[in-house]
PDB file of N, H, CA, C and O in Angstrom:
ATOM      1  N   UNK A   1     -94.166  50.353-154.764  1.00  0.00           N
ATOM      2  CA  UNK A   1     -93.562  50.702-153.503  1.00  0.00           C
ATOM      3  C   UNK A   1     -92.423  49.726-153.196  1.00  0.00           C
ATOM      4  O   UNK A   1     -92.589  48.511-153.308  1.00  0.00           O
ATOM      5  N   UNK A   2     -91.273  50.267-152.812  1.00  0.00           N
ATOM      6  H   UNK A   2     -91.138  51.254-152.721  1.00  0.00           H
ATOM      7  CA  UNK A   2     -89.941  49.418-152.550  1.00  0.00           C
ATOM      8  C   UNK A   2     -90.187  48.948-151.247  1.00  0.00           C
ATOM      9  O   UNK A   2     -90.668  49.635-150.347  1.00  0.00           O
ATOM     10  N   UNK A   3     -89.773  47.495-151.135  1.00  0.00           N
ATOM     11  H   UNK A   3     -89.382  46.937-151.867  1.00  0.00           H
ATOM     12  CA  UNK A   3     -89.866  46.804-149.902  1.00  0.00           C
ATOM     13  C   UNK A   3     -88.761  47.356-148.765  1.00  0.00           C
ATOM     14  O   UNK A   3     -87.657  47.898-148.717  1.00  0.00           O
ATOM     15  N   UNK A   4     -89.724  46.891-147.960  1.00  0.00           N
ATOM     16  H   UNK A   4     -90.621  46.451-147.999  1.00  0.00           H
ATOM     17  CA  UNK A   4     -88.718  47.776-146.579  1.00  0.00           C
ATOM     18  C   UNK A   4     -87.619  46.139-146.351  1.00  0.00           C
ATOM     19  O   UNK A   4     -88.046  45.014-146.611  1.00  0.00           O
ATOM     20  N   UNK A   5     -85.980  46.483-145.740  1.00  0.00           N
ATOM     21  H   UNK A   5     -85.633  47.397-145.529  1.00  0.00           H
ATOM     22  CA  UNK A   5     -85.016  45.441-145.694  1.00  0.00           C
ATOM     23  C   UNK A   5     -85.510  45.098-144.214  1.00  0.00           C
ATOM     24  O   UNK A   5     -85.811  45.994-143.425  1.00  0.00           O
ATOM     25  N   UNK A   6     -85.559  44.056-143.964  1.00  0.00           N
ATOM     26  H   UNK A   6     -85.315  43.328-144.604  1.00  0.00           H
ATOM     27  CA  UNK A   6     -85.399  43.442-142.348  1.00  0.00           C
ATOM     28  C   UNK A   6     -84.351  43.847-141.217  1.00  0.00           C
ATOM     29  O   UNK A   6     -83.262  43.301-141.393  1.00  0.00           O
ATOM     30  N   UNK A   7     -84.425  44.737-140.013  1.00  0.00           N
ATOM     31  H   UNK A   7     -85.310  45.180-139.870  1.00  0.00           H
ATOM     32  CA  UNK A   7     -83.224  45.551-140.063  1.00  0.00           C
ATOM     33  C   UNK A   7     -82.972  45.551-138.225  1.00  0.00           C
ATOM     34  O   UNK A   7     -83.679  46.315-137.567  1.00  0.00           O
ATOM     35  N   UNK A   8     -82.052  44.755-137.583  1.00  0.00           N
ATOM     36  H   UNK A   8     -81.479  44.134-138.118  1.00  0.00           H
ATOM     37  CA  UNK A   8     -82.537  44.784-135.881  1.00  0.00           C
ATOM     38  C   UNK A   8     -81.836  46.598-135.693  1.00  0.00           C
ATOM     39  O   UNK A   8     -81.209  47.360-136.430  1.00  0.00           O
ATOM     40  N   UNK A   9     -82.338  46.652-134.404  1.00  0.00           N
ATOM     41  H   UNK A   9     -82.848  46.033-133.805  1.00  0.00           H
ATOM     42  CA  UNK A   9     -82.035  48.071-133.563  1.00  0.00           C
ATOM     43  C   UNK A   9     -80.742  48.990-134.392  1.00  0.00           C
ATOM     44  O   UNK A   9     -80.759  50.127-134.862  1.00  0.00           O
ATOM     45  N   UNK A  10     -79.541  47.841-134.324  1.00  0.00           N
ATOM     46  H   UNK A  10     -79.528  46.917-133.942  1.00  0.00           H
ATOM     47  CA  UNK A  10     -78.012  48.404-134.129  1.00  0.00           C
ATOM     48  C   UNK A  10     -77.610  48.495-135.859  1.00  0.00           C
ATOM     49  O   UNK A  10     -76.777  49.243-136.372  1.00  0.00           O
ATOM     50  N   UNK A  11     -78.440  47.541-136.504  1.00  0.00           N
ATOM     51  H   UNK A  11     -79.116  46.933-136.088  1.00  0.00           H
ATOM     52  CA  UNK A  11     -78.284  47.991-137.666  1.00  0.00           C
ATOM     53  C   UNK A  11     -78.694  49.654-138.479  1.00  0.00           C
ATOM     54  O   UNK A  11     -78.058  50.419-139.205  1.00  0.00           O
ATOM     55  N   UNK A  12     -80.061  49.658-137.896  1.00  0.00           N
ATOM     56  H   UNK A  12     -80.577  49.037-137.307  1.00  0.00           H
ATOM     57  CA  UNK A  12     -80.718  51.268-138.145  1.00  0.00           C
ATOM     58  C   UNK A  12     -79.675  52.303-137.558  1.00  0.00           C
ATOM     59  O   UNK A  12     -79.330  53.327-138.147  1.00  0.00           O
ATOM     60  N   UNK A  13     -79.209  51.887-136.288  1.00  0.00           N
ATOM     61  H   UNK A  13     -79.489  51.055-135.809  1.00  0.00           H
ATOM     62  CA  UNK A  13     -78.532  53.227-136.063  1.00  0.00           C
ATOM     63  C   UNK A  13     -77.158  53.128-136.236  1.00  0.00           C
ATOM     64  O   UNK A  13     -76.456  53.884-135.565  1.00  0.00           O
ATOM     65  N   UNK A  14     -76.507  52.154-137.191  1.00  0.00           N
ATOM     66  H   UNK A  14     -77.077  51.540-137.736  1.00  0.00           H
ATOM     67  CA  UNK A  14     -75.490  52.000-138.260  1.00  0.00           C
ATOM     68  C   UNK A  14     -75.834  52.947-139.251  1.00  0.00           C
ATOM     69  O   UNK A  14     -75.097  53.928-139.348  1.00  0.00           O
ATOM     70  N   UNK A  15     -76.960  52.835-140.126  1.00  0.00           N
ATOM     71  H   UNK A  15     -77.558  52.037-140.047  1.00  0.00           H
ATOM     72  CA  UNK A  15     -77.268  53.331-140.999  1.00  0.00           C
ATOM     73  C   UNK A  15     -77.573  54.413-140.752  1.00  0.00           C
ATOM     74  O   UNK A  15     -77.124  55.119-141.656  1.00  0.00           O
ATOM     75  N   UNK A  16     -78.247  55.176-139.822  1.00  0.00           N
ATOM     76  H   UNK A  16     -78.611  54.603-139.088  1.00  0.00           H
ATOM     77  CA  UNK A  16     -78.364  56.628-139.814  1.00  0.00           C
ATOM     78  C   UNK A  16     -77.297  57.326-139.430  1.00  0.00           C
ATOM     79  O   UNK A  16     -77.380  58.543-139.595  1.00  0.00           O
ATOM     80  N   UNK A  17     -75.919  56.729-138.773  1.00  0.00           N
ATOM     81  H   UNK A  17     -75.851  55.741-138.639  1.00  0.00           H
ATOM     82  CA  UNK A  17     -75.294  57.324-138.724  1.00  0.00           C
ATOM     83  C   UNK A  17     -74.335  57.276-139.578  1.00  0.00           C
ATOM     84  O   UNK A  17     -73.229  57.757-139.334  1.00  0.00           O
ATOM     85  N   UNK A  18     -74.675  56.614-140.831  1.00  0.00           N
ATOM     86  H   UNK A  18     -75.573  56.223-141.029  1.00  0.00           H
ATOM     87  CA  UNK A  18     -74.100  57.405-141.925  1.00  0.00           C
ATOM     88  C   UNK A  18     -74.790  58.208-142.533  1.00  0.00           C
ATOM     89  O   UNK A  18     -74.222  59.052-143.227  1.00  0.00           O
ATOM     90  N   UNK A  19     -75.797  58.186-142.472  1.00  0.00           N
ATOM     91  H   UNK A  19     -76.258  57.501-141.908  1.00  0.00           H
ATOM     92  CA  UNK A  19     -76.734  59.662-142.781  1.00  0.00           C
ATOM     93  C   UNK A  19     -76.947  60.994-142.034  1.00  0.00           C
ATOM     94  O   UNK A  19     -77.910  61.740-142.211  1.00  0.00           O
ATOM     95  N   UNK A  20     -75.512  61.284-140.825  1.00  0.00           N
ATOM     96  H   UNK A  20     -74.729  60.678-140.681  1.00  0.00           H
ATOM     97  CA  UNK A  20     -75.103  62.057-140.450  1.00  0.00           C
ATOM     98  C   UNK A  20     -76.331  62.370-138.559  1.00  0.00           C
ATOM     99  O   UNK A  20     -76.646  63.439-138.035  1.00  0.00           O
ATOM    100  N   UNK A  21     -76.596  61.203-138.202  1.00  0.00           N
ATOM    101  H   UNK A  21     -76.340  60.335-138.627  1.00  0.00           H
ATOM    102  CA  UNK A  21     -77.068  61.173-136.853  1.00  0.00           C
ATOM    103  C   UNK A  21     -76.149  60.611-135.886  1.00  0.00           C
ATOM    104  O   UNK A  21     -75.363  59.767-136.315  1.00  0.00           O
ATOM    105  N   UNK A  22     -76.101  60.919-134.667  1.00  0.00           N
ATOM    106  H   UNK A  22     -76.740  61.605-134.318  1.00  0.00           H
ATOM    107  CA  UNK A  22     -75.496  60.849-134.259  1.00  0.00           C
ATOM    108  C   UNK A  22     -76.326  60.337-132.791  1.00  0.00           C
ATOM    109  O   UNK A  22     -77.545  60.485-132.707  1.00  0.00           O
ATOM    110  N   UNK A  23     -75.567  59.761-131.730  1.00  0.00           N
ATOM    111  H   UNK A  23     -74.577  59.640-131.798  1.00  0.00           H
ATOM    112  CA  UNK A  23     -76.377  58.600-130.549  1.00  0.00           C
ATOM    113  C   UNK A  23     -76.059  59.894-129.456  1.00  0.00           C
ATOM    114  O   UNK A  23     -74.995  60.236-128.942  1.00  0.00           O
ATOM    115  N   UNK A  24     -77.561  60.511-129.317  1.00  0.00           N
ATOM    116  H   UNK A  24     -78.426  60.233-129.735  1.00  0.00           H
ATOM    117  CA  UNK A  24     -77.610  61.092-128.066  1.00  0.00           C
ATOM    118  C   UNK A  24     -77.306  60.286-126.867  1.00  0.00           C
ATOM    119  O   UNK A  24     -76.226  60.350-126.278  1.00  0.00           O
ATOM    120  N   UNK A  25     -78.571  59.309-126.424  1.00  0.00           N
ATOM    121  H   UNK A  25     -79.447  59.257-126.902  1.00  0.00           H
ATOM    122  CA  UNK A  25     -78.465  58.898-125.208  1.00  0.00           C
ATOM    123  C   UNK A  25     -79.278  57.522-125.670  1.00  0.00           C
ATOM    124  O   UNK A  25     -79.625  57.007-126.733  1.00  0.00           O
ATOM    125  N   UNK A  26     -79.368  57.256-124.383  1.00  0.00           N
ATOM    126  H   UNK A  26     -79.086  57.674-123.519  1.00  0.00           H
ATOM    127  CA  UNK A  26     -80.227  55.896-124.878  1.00  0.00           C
ATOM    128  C   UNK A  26     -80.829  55.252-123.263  1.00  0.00           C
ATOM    129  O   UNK A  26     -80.119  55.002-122.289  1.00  0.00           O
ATOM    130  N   UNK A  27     -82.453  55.084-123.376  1.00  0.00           N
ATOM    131  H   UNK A  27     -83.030  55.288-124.167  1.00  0.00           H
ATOM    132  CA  UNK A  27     -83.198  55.177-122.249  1.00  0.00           C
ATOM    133  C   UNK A  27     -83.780  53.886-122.347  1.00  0.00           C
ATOM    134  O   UNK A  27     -84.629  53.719-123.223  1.00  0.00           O
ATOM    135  N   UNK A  28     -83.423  52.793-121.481  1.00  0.00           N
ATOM    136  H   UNK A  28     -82.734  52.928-120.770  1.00  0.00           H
ATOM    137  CA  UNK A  28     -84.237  51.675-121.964  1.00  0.00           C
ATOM    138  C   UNK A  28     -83.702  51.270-122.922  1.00  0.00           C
ATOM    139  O   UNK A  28     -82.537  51.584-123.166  1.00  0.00           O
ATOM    140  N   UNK A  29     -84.505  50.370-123.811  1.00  0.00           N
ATOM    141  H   UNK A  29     -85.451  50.115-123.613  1.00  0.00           H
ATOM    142  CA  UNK A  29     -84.069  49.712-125.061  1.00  0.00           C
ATOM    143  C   UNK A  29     -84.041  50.834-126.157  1.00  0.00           C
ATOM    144  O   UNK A  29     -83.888  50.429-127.309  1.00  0.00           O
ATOM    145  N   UNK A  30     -84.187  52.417-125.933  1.00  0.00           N
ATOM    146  H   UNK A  30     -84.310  52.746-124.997  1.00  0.00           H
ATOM    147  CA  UNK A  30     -84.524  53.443-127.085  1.00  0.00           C
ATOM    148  C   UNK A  30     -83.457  53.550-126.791  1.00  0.00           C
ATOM    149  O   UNK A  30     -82.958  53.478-125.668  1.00  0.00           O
ATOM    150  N   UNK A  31     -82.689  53.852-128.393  1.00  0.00           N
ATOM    151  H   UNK A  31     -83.095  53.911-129.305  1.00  0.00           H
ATOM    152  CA  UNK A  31     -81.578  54.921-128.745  1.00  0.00           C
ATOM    153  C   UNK A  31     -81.983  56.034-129.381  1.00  0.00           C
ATOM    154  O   UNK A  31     -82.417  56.099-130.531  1.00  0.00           O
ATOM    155  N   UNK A  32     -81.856  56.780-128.725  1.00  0.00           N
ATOM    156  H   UNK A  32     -81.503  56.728-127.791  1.00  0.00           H
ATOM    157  CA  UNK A  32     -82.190  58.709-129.197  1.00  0.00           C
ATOM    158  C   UNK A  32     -80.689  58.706-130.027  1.00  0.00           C
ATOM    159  O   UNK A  32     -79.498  58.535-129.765  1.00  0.00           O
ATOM    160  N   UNK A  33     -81.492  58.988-131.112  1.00  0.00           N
ATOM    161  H   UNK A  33     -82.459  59.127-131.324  1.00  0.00           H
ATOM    162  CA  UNK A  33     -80.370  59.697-132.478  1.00  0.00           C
ATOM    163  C   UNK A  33     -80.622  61.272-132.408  1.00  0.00           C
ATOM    164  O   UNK A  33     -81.673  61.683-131.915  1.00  0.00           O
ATOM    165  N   UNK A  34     -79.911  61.924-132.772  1.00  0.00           N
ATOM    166  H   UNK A  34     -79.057  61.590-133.172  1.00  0.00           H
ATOM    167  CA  UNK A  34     -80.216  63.472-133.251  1.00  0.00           C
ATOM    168  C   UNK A  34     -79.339  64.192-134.454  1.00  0.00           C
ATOM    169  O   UNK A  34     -78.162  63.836-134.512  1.00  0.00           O
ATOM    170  N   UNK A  35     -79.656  64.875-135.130  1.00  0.00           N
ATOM    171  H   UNK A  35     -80.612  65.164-135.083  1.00  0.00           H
ATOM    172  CA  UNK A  35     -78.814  64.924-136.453  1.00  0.00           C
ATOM    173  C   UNK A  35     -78.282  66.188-136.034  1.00  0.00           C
ATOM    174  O   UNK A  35     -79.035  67.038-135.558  1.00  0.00           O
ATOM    175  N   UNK A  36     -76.768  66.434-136.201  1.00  0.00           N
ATOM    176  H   UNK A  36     -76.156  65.744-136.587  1.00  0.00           H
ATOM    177  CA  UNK A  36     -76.059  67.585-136.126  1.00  0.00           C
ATOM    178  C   UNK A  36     -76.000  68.841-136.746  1.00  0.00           C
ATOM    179  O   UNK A  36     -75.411  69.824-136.297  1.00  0.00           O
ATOM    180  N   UNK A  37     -76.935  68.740-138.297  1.00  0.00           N
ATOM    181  H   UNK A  37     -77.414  67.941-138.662  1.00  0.00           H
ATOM    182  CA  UNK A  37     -76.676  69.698-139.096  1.00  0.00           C
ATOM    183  C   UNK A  37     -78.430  70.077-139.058  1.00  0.00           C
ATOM    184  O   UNK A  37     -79.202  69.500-138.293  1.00  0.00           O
ATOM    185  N   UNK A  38     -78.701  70.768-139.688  1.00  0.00           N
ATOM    186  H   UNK A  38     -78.074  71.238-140.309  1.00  0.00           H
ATOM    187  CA  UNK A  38     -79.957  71.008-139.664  1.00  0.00           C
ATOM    188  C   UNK A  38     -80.844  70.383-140.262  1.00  0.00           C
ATOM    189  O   UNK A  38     -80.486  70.325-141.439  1.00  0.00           O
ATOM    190  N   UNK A  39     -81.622  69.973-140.154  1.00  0.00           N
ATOM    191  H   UNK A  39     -81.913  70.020-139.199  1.00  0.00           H
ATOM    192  CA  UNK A  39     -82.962  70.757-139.037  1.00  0.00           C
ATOM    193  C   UNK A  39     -82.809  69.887-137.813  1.00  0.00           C
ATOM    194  O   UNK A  39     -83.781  69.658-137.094  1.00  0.00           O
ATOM    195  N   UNK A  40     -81.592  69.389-137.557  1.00  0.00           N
ATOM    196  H   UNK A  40     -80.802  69.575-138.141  1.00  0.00           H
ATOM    197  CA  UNK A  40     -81.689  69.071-136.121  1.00  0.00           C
ATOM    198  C   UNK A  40     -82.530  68.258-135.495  1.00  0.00           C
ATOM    199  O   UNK A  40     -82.875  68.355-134.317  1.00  0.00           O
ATOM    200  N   UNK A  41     -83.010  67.104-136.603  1.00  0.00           N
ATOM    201  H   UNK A  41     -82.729  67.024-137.560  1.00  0.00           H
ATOM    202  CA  UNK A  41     -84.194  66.115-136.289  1.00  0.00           C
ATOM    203  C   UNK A  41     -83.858  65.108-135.053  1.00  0.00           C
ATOM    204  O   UNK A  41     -82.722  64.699-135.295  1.00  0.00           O
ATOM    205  N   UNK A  42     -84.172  64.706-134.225  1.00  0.00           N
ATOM    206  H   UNK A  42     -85.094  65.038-134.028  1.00  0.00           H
ATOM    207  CA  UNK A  42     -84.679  63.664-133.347  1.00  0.00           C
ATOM    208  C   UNK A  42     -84.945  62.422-133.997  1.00  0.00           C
ATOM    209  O   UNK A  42     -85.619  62.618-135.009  1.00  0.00           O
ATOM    210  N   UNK A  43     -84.634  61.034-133.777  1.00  0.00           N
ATOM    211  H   UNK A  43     -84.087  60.875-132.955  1.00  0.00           H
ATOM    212  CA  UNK A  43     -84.954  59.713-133.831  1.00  0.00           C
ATOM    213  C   UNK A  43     -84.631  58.827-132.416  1.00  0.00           C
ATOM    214  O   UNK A  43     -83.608  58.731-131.738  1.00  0.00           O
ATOM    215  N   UNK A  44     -86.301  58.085-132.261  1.00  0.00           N
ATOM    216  H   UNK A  44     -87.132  58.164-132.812  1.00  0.00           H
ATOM    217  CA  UNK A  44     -86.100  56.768-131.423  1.00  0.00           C
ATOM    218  C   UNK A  44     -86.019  55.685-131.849  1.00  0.00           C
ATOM    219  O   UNK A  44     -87.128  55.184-132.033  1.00  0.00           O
ATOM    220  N   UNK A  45     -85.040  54.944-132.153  1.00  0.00           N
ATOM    221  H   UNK A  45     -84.139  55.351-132.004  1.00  0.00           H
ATOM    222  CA  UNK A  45     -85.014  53.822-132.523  1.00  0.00           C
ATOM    223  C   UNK A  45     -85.151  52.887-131.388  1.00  0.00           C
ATOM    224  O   UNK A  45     -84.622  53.211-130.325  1.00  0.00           O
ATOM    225  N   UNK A  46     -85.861  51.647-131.482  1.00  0.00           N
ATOM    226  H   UNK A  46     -86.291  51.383-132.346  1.00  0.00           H
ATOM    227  CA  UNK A  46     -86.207  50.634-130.292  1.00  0.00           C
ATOM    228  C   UNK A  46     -85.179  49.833-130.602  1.00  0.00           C
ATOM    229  O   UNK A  46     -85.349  49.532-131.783  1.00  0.00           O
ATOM    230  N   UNK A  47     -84.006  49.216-130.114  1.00  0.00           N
ATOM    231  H   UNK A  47     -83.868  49.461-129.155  1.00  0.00           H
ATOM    232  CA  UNK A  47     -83.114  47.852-129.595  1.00  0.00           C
ATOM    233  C   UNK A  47     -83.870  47.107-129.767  1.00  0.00           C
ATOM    234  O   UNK A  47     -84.439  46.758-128.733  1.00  0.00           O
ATOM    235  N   UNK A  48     -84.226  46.593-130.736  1.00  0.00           N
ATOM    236  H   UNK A  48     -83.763  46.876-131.576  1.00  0.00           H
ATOM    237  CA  UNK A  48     -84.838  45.300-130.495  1.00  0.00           C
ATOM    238  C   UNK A  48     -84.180  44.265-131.841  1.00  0.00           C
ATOM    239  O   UNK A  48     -83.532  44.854-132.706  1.00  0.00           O
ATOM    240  N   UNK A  49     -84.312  43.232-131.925  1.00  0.00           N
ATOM    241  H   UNK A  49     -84.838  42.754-131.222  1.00  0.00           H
ATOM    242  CA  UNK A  49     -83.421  42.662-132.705  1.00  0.00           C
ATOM    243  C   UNK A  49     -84.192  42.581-134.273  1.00  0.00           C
ATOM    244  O   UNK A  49     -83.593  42.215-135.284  1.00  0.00           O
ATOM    245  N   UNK A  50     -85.175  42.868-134.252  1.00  0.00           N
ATOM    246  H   UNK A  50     -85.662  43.165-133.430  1.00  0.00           H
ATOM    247  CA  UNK A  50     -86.187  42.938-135.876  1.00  0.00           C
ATOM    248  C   UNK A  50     -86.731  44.262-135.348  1.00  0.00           C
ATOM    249  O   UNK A  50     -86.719  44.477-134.136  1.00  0.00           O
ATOM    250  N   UNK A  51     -87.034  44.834-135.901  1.00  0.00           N
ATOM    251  H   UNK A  51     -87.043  44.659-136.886  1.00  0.00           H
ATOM    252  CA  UNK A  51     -87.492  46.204-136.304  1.00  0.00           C
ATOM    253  C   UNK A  51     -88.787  45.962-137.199  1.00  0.00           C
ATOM    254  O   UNK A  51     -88.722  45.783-138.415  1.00  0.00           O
ATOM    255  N   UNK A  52     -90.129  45.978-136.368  1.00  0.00           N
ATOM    256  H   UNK A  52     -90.182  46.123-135.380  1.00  0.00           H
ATOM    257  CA  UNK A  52     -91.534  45.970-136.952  1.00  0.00           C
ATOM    258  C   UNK A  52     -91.450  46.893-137.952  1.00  0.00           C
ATOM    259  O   UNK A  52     -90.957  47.982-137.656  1.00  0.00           O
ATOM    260  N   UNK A  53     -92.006  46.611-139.629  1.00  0.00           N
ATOM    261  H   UNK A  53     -92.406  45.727-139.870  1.00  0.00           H
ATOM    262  CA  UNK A  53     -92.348  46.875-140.783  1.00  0.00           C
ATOM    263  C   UNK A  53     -92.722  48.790-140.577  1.00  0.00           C
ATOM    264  O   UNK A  53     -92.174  49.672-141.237  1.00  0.00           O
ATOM    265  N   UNK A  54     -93.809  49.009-139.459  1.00  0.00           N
ATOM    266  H   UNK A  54     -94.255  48.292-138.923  1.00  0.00           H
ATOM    267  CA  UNK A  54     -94.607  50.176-139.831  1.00  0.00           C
ATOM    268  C   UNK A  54     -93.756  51.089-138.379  1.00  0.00           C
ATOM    269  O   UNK A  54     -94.219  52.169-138.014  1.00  0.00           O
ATOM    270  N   UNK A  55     -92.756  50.596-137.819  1.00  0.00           N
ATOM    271  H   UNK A  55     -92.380  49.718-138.116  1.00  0.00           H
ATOM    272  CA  UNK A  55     -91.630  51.006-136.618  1.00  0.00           C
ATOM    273  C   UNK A  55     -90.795  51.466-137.783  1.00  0.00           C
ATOM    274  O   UNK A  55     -90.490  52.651-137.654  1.00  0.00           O
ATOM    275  N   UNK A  56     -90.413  51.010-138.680  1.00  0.00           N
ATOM    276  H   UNK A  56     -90.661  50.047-138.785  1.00  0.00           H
ATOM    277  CA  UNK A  56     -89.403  51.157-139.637  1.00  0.00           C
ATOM    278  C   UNK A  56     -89.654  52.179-140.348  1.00  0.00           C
ATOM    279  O   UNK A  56     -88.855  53.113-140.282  1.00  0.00           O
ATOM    280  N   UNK A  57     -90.888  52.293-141.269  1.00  0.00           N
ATOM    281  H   UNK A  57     -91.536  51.534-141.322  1.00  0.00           H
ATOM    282  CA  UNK A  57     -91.485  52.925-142.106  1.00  0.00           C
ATOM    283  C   UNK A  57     -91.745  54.444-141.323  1.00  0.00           C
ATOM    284  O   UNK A  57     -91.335  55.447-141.908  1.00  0.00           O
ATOM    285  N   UNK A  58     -92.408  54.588-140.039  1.00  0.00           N
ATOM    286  H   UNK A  58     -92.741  53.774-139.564  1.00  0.00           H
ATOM    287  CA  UNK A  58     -92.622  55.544-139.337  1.00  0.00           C
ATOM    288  C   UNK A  58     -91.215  56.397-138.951  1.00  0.00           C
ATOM    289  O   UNK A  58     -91.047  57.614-138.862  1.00  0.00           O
ATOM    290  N   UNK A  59     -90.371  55.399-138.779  1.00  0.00           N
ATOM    291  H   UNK A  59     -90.507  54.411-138.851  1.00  0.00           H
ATOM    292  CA  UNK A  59     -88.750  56.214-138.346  1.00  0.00           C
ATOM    293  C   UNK A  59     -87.998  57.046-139.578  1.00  0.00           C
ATOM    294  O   UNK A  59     -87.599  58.208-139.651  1.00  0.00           O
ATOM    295  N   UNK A  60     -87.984  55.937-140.506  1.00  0.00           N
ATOM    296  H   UNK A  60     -88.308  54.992-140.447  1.00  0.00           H
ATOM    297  CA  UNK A  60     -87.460  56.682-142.090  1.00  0.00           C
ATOM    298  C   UNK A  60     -88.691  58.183-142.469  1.00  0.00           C
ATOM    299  O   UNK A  60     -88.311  59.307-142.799  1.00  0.00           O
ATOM    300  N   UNK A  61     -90.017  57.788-142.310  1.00  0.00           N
ATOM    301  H   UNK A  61     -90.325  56.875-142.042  1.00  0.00           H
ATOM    302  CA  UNK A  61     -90.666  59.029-142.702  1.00  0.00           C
ATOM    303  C   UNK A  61     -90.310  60.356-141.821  1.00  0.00           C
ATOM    304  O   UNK A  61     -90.230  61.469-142.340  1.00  0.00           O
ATOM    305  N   UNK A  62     -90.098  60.102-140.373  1.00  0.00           N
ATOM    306  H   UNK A  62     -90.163  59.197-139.952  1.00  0.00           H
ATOM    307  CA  UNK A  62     -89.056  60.890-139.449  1.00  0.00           C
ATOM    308  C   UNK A  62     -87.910  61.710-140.007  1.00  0.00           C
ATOM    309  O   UNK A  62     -87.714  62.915-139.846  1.00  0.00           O
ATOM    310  N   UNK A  63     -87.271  60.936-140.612  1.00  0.00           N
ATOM    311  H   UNK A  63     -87.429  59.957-140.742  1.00  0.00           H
ATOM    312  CA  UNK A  63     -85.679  61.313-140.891  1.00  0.00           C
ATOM    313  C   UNK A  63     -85.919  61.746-142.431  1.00  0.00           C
ATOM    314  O   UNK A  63     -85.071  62.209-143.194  1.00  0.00           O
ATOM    315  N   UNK A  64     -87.156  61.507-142.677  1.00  0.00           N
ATOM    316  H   UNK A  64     -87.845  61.131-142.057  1.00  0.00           H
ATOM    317  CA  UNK A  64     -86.988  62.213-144.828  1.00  0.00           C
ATOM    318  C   UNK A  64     -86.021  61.505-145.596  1.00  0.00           C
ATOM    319  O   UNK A  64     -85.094  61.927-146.288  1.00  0.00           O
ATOM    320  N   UNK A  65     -86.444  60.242-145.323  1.00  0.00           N
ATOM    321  H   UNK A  65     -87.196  59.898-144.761  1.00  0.00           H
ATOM    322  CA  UNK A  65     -85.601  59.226-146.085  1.00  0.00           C
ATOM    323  C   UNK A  65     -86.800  58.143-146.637  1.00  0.00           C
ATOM    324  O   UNK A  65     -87.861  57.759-146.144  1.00  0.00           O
ATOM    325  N   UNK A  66     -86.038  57.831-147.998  1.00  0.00           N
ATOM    326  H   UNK A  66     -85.177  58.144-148.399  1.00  0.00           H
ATOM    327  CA  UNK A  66     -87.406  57.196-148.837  1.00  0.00           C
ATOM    328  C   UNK A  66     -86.786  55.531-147.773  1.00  0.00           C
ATOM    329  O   UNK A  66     -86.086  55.510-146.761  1.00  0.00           O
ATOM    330  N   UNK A  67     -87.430  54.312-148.578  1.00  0.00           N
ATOM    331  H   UNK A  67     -87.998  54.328-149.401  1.00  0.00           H
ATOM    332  CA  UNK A  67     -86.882  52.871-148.528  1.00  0.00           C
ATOM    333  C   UNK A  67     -85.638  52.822-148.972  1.00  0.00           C
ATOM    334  O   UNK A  67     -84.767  52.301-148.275  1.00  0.00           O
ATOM    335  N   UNK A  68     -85.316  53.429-150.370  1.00  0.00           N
ATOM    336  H   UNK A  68     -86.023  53.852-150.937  1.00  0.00           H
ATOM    337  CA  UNK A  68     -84.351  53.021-151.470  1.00  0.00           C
ATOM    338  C   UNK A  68     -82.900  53.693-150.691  1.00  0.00           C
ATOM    339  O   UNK A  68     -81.831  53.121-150.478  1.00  0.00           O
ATOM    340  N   UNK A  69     -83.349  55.249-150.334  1.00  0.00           N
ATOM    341  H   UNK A  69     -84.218  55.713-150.507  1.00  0.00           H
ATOM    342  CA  UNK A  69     -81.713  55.789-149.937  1.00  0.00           C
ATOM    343  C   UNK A  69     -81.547  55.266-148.336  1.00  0.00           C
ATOM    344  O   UNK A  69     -80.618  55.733-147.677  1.00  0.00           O
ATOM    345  N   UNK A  70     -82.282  54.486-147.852  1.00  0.00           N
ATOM    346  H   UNK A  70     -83.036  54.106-148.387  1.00  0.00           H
ATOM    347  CA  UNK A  70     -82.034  53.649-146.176  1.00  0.00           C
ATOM    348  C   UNK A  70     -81.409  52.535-146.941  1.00  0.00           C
ATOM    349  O   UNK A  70     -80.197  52.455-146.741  1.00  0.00           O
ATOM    350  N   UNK A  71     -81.877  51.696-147.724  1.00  0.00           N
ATOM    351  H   UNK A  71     -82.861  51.761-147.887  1.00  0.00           H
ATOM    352  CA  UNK A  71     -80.953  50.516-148.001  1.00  0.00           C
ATOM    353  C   UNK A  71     -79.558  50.257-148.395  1.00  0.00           C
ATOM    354  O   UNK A  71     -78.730  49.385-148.134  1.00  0.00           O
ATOM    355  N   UNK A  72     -79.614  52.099-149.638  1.00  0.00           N
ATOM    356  H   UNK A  72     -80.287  52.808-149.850  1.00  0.00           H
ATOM    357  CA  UNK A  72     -78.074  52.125-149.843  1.00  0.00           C
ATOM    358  C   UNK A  72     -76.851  52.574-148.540  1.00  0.00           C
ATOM    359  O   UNK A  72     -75.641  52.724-148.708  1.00  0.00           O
ATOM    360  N   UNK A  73     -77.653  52.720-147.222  1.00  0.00           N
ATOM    361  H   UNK A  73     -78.636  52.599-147.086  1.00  0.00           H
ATOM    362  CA  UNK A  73     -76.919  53.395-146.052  1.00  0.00           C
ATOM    363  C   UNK A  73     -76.324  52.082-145.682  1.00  0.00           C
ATOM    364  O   UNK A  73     -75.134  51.896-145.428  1.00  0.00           O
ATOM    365  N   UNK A  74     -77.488  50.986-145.675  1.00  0.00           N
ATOM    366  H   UNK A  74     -78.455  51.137-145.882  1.00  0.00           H
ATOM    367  CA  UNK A  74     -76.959  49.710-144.659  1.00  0.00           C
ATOM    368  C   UNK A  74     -75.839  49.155-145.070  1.00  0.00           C
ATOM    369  O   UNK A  74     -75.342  48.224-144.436  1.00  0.00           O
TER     370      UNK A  74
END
């Protein structure tokens, strides 16, 4: 199993938005991502400056992204 990268809030939603998400809104420390093309998935990413291991793991399994193609995004 490929190690997950150490990654705060603004970095993840760097990276997903090169994986074609885009910053709905943002409530609190959550940034709501939503992807434009289909299937039109939803992501909360938490602002926080480290991004907990199984926060990380749970968001990528969200978006249908392994470890390996999130690292080549960052």
């Amino acid at each position: 199993m490929t190690r997950l990268p150490v990654v705060s809030g603004q970095d993840a939603v760097r990276a997903f938005g090169e994986a074609g998400y885009v910053v709905d809104h943002q409530t609190g420390s959550h940034i709501i991502l939503r992807q434009e093309d289909k299937p039109h998935r939803r992501l909360t990413i938490p602002n926080h400056r480290e991004l907990a291991k199984g926060t990380l793991r749970a968001i990528l399994r969200q978006a249908g992204l392994t470890p390996d193609e999130f690292r080549a995004l960052l």
